[in-house]
N, C-alpha and C positions, 0 to 999 in steps of 0.2 A: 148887149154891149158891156153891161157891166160885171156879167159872167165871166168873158172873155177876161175880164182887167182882172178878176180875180182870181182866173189860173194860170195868167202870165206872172202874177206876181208871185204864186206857189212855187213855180219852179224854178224861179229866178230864187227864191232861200233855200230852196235845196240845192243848187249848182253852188250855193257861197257855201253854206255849208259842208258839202264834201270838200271844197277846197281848203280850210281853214282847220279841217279835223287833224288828228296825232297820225304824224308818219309813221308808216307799218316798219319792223327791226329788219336791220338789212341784215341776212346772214351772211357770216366772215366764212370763208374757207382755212383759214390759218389757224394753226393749232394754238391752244393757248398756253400763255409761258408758266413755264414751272420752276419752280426752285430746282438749281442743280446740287447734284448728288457726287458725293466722293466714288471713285473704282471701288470696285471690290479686286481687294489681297488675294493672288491665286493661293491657293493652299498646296503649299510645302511641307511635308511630313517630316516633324523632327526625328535627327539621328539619338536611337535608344542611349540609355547614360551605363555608365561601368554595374550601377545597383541592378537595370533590367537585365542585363545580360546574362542568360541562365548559363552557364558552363554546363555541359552534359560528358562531359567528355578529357581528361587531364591528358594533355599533352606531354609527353614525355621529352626533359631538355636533356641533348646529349650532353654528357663533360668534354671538355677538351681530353685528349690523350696526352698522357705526360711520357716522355720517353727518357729514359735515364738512361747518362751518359757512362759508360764503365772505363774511369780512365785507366790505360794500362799500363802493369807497372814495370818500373825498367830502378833495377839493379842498381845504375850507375849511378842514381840519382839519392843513393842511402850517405848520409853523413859520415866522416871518418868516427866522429863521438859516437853513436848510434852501434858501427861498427864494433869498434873497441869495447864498449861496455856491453854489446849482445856477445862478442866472445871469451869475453871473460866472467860472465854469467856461464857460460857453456863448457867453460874448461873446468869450473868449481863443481860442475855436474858432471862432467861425467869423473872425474874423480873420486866422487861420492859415490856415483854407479858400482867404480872399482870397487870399494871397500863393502856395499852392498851385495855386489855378484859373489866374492868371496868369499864372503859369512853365507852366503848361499840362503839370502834371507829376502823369500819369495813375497812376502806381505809387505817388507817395505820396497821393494821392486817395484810393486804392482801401483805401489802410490805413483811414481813416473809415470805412467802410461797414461797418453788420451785414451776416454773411455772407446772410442773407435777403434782403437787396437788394440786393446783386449780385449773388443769383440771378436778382432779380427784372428787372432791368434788363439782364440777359444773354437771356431769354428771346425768344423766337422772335415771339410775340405783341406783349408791350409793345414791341420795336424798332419791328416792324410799323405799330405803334400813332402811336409817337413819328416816325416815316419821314411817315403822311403829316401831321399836325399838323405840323411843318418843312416842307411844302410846302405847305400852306396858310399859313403864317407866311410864307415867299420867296414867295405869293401878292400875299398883301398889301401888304408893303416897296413891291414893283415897279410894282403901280397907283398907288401914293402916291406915289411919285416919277415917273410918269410914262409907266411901260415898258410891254411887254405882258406881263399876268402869265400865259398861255399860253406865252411862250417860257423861262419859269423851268425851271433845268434840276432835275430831283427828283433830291436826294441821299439814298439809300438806307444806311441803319444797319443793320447785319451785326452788330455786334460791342457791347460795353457801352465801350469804348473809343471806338469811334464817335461812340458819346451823350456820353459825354465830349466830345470835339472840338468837335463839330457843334450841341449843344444846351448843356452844361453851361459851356463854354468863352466863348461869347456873352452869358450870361446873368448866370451867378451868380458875376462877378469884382468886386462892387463892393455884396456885402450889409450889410447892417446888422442888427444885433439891437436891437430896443427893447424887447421884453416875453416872458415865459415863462408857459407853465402846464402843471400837473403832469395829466395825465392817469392815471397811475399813481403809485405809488412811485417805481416808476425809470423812469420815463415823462414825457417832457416836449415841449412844440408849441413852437417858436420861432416867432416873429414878426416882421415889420418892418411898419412906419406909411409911405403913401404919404403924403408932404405936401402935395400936390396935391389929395387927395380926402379926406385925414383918415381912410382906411382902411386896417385892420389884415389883411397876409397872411399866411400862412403860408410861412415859410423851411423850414425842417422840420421830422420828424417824429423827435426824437430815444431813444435809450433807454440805460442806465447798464449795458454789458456788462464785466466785467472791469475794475472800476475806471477805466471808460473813455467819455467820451459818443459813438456812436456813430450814424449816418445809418441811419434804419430805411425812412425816407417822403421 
């Protein structure tokens, strides 16, 4: 009897016992919290600056095309002043010419001339040219007077001194200027009036070099 009372009483403190012991940790399924965190910046690559930029290669810039205007020139539009004192520069000259041709003094002749017409007139051709026109000219003379113009002797021009002599020397010692026109700016036709015919020739063909009127034509 008293055995029994002492192992109903044993399992009676172990039934308290388990009851009164430390509850077992319930596990949580849920995650546990965290400190939150900034996005991450996609990354954008920055555009290179003017220093990285290697030039391999020089571009060449076109210019503009400049095109120039050529205004054209019209006569009508020269001043009576201009007029007036371009021909009476022109009449002092060739009067001077006259007294030049006469003394038949080829060195200061040759001072009038633009250097382009004594090139012109030194030339191999135009002598040629002017050689036989002078012999058809001593053609002519000699039937008119009576001669034969088959024994006219042909005087052959070598030289611009030549034409000088031979041509310029016979001809142009007794010009007159009667009228000008301007061809250019400094460009001008002299003229003289046959009375005879009432026709206007041309003396020459002048042009304004160096403050100066000069033999072009």
């Amino acid at each position: 009897m008293k055995k029994s009372m002492v192992l109903l009483l044993l399992l009676s403190g172990l039934v308290l016992s388990c009851g009164t012991g430390p509850k077992p940790e319930t596990l949580s399924l849920a995650p546990e919290p965290t400190e939150p965190t900034e996005p991450e910046t996609p990354f954008i690559p920055s555009e290179p600056t003017v220093e990285e930029i290697e030039i391999s290669e020089e571009i060449p810039v076109e210019e503009p095309v400049q095109v120039s205007v050529v205004k054209e020139f019209d006569p009508n539009n020269v001043s009576k002043a201009v007029y007036q004192a371009a021909k009476l520069d022109i009449t002092y000259l060739i009067i001077k010419l006259n007294y030049i041709i006469k003394a038949r003094d080829y060195d200061e002749w040759v001072k009038h001339l633009a250097d382009s017409y004594f090139m012109e007139i030194s030339d191999k051709n135009f002598l040629e040219e002017k050689t036989e026109e002078l012999y058809r000219r001593d053609q002519i003379v000699a039937q008119n007077t009576g001669r034969d113009p088959n024994a006219v002797e042909k005087v052959v021009l070598r030289t611009a001194k030549d034409y000088f002599d031979r041509v310029v020397v016979p001809s142009r010692a007794n010009d007159r200027l009667d009228d000008i026109s301007f061809i250019s700016e400094d460009r001008v036709r002299a003229y003289t009036v046959d009375d005879r015919r009432g026709q206007r020739l041309v003396l020459y063909d002048l042009a304004f070099i160096n403050h100066n009127w000069l033999i072009v034509n």
